[in-house]
N, C-alpha and C positions, 0 to 999 in steps of 0.2 A: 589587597596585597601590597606590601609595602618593599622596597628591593631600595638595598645598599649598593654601591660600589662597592665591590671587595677588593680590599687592599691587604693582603697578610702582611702579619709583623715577621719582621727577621727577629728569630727567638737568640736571647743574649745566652744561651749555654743553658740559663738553669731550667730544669726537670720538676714539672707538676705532678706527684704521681696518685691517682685518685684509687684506693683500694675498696670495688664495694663488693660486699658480702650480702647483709640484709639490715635493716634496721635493728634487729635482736643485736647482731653483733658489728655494729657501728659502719658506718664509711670512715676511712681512714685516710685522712690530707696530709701528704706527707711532698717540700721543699726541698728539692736536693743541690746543691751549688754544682757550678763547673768542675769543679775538684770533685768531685762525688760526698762529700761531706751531707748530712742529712742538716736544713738548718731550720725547720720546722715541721710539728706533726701538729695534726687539730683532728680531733674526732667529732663525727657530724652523727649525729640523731636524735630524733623525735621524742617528745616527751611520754612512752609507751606505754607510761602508768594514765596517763588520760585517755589517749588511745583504747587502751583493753575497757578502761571505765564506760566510755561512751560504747565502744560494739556492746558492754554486757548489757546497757540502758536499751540501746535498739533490738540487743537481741529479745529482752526481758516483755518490751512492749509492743514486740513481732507476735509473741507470745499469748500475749490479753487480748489484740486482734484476735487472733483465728479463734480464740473462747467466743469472745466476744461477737463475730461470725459467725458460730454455730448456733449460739443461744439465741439470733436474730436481733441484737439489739442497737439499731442502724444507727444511734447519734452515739451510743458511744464507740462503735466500729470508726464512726467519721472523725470522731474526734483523737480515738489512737492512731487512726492513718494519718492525721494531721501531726501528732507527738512523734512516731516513726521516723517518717519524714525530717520534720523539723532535725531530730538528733542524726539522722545521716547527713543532711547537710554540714551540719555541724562540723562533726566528724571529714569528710570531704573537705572540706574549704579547708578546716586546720592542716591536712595533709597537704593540701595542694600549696597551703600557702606559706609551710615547712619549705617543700621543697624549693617552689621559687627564689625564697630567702636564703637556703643554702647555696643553689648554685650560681647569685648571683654572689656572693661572699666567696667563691672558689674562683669565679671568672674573674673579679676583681684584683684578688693574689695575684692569677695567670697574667692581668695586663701591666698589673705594679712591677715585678718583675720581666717582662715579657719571656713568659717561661712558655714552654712545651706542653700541652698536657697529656700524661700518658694515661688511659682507663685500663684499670684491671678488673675488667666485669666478670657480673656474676656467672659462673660456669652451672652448666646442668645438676652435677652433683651438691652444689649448692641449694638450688631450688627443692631439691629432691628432699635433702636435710632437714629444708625448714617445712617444707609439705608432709616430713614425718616426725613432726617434733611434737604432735600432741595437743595443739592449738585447735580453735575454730578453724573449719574450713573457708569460712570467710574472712578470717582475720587475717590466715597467711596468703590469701591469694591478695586481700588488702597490701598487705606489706610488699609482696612481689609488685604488683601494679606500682605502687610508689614508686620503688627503686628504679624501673623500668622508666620511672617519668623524670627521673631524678637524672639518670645519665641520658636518656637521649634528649631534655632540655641541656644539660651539660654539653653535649656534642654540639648540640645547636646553635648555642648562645658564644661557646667557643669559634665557633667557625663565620656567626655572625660578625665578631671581632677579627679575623683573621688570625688566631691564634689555631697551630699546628694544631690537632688533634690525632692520636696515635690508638687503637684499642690493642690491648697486647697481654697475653696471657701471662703474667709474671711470679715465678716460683715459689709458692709461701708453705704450697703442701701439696704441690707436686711436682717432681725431680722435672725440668727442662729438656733434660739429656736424655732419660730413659723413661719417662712418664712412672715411676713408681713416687708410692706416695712419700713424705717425708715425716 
């Protein structure tokens, strides 16, 4: 266990606002100055044409196991559990190590400016959207896990710095005022 002093920063005015949805449809980093002026956006996602490549690899040769299983034929059973494997790691580590990369490149912004940062995380209907969007059932629970790792290292590494952390539902398509949609 390793423990900092925490020392927060007094935030100079400007607003980090980190918009996440899901990796289908981006994280959105978006700078806003003390004047409210917006004075940068960067969109954050994963490269999910390798992504789908690699699940269809693992799913492909998840596949030739269980044949491979039935027909009894133990070395090459050992050796697709071995390829399996191998390409889920794969797959894992590149996520894990997207992520990292991300939100150290967002904390970074947050401490150059000593900005604020406010999360608009994913809302239930969100989740719901992309768990009926027609995907692998392992692929969007994939994506969900990510995102999931993607802000609470973000909260984390925020707070590890003494930078304010804020989660707050902010109105993109649904009214504030009345909860109807927009």
């Amino acid at each position: 266990v390793v423990e900092m002093p925490y020392k927060p920063i007094e935030p100079s005015g400007y607003t980090l606002v980190v918009d996440v949805n899901s990796w289908r449809h981006d994280v959105v980093v978006g700078l806003i100055t003390p004047r409210g002026r917006v004075a940068m956006v960067k969109r954050i996602r994963p490269n999910l044409r390798k992504v789908d490549v690699l699940y269809g690899q693992i799913v492909k040769v998840e596949g030739k196991l269980g044949v491979a299983k039935r027909l009894g034929l133990v070395a090459e059973v050992k050796r697709l559990r071995e390829t399996a494997k191998r390409l889920r790691r794969k797959l894992y580590r590149y996520l894990r190590d997207f992520v990292n990369k991300s939100v150290h490149e967002v904390v970074t912004l947050a401490l150059k400016f000593r900005a604020k940062i406010v999360i608009d995380d994913v809302i239930e209907e969100s989740r719901r959207e992309l768990l009926e969007e027609r995907l692998p059932d392992g692929l969007s629970k994939l994506y969900l896990a990510y995102v999931r790792r993607f802000v609470d290292l973000l909260a984390s590494q925020a707070r590890w710095y003494g930078l304010p952390v804020e989660f707050k539902r902010l109105p993109s398509t649904i009214c504030s005022a009345c909860g109807a949609r927009l």
